[in-house]
N, C-alpha and C positions, 0 to 999 in steps of 0.2 A: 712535250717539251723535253729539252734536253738538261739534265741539272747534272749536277757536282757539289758531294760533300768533301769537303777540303778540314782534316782533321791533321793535328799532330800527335800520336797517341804514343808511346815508346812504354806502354803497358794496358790493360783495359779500366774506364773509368767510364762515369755515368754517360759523356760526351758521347762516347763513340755507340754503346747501348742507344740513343736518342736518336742517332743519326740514321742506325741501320733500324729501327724502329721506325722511322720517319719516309727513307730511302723504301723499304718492304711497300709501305702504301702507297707511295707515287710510282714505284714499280707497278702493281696491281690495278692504279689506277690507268695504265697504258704508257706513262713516262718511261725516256729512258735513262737510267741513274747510273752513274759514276762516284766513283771514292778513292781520294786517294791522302795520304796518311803514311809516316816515320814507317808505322806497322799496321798490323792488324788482328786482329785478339778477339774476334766476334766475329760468329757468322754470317756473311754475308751475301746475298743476293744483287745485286750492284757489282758491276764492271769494276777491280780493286789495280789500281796501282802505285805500288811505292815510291815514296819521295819522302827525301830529309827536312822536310817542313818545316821541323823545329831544329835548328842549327846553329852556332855559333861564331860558325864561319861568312865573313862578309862576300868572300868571293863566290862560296855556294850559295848564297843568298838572291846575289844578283844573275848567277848563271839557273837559279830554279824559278826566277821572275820572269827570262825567256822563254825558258823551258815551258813554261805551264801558260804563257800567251800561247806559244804554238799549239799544245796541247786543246785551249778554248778554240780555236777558228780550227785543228782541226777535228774536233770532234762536234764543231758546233754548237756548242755550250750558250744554252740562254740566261741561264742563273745559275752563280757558284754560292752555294748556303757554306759558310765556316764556323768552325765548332771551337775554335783558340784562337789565342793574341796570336801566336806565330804563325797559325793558316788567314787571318784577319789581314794582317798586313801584309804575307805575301800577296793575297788576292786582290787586296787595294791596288799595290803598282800593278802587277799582270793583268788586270782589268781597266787601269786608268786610259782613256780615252779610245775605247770599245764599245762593241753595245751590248756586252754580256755585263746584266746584274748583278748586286751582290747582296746578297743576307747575311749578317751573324746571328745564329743562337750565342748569348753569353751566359756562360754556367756559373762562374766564379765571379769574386771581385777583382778587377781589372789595376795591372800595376800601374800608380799614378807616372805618369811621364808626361813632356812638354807636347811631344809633336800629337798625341791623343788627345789635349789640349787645342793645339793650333788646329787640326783638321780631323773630322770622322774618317778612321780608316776601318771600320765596322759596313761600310756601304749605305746603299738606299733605305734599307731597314734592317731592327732592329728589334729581336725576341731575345727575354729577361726571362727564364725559369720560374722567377720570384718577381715579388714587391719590392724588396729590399734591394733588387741587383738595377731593377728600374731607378728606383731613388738613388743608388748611388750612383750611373750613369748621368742620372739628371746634374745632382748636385756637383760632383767632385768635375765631371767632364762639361758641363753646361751642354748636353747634346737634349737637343727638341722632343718634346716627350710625345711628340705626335708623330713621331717614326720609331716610337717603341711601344709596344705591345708584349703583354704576360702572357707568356702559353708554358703551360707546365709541363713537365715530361712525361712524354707520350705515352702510354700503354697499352701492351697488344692484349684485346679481352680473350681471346682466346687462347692465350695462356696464365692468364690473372684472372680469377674470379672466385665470389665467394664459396669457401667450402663446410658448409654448418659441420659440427663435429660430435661424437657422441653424447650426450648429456650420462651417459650410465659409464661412460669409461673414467676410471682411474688407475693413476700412474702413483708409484710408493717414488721414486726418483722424477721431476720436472726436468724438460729438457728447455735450452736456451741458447741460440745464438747470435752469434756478436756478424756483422757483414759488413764486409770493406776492406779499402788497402789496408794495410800495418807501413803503408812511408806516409814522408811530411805531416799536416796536422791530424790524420787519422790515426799516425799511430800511437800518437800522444791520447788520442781519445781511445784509444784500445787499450792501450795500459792502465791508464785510470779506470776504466772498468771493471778490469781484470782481476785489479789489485783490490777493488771494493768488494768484489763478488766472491775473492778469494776462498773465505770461511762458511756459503751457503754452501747448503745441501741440495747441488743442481748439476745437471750434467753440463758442459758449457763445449760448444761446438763454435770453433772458428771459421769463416767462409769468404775463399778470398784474399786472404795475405798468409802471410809466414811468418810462424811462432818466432823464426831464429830474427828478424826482424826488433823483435818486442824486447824490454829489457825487465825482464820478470823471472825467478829463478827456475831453475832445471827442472825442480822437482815439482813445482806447478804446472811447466811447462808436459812435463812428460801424463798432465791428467787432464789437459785439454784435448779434444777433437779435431782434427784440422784439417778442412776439404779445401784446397786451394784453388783446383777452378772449379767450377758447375753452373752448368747456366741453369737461374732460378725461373721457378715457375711454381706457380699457389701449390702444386703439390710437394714442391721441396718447401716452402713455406709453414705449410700444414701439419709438416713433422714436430711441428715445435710448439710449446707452449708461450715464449716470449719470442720475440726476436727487437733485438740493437741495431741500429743504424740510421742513415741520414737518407737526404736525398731519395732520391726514385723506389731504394731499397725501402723507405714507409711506406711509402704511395702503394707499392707491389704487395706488401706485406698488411695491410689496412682492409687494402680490396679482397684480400682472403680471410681476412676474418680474426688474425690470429695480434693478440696484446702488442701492441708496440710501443719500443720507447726511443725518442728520438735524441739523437747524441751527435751535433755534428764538428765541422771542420772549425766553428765560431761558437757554439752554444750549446748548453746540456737544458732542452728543453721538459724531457723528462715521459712518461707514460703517454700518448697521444689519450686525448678526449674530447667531447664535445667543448667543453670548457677553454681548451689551450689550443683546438684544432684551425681556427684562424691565425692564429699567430706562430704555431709551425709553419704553416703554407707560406706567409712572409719571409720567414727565414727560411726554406726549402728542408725544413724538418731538420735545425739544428745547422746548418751549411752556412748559411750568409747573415752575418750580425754586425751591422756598420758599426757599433760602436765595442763590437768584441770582437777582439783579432785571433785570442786563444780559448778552448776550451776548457773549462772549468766546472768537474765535474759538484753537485750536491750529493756526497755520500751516502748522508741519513735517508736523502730522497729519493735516490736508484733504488736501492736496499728495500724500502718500504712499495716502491713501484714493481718491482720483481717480486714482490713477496703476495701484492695487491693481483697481479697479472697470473700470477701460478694458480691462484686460490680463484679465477675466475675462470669457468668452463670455454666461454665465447664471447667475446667482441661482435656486435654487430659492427656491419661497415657506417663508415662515416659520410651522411651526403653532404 
């Protein structure tokens, strides 16, 4: 088959990590894969090329709706998978009355609007990361829940896997860190940690966004760690005694082995466990919360979760 991931990425985020995840196996699998996306921030194996996807402009809008027909007939494209509302709907028109397919992955909760209402521009089917993003497609959009199915984000086992770690090693300083952007609601969740974690005695290493982003002062600022890119894998994981984050960054960080606590875009769910570990999955580990739009950290209970998480050698993984 011929496919196309149609992303709009103007930095890298879990979408476009999924896609080239997803793109890698149907490569391998003998397909031949395309990508194309604002940018490109992740490496990829898939034929990449740029387009303003995400655009403000009506006139490039309608001139990237021809553009990317020509582009299907001629490269032959039997299914366009898209990873955003802005690659969703351009693929809607570009696709309408064709016979190339269309899939959404939807990662986020979707801006309520009319015409998302009047007609699916998501295509013939329809993958929810989560529970939550399925229910609120059902609910808020009335779309058929039998063209939506949950697949979570995908992970390459050969670079994610459990890594058991010394039982006889101790460390006099824990280390811990925090993964994700530092814009829109992550950075809001980045600060609130920051500023809780302030006064522990831990090393605290940033991955992924920029300090000058954060509104926290100099002088804190100057005793944080800050690796802006790196692509992760259970061995950069493994460096660490806790690790912060949402989304795919648990999933990745669970299957190694290593404390996590989930903090996402909608919810401060808090230390992953047997106990709470269905009901992060629903919310894609802190990301998706129909009835919480902002995050809201529990101070007393990060605090006590990092303190709980240091003082225990290993995590088994979670099945």
């Amino acid at each position: 088959m011929h496919i196309l991931h149609l992303l709009s990425q103007n930095h890298l985020t879990g979408a476009e990590v999924y896609a080239v995840t997803l793109a890698h196996q149907q490569i391998q699998l003998g397909h031949s894969v395309y990508q194309i996306s604002n940018g490109f921030y992740f490496q990829s194996k898939a034929l990449q090329t740029p387009l303003e996807v995400e655009t403000k402009s009506f006139a490039t809008f309608l001139k990237n709706i021809f553009w990317l027909r020509n582009y299907i007939q001629s490269q032959k494209i039997h299914v366009i998978h898209t990873h955003s509302r802005a690659a969703a709907k351009l693929a809607y028109w570009a696709t309408l009355w064709t016979k190339t397919a269309q899939v959404s992955t939807v990662h986020g909760v979707q801006h309520a609007s009319f015409s998302k209402k009047l007609h699916n521009q998501y295509g013939q089917f329809i993958i929810a990361v989560c529970e939550n993003i399925k229910d609120h497609l059902c609910l808020d959009f009335s779309y058929n829940e039998k063209f939506i199915k949950v697949l979570r984000n995908p992970v390459n086992s050969s670079q994610f896997y459990f890594i058991p770690k010394n039982s006889a090693e101790t460390k006099s300083l824990k280390k811990l860190a925090i993964i994700g952007r530092t814009t829109g609601p992550k950075k809001e969740r980045t600060e609130q940690a920051l500023k809780t974690l302030a006064h522990m005695n831990i090393e605290i290493t940033l991955i992924g966004g920029e300090l000058q982003n954060l509104n926290i002062s100099d002088d804190y600022k100057s005793k944080i760690k800050l690796i802006s890119h790196l692509e992760l894998t259970s061995a950069v994981y493994a460096k660490y005694d806790v690790i912060i984050g949402s989304g795919r960054v648990c999933i990745e960080s669970i299957l190694t082995g290593v404390p996590t606590i989930a903090f996402g875009e909608a919810r401060f769910i808090g230390l992953v466990t047997e106990k709470n570990f269905q009901e992060a999955l629903k919310t894609n580990f802190g990301d998706i919360d129909l009835k919480s739009k902002t995050p809201k950290i529990d101070e007393r209970k990060l605090i006590e979760d990092v303190e709980m998480a240091c003082n225990n050698n290993q995590f088994l993984p979670l099945s």
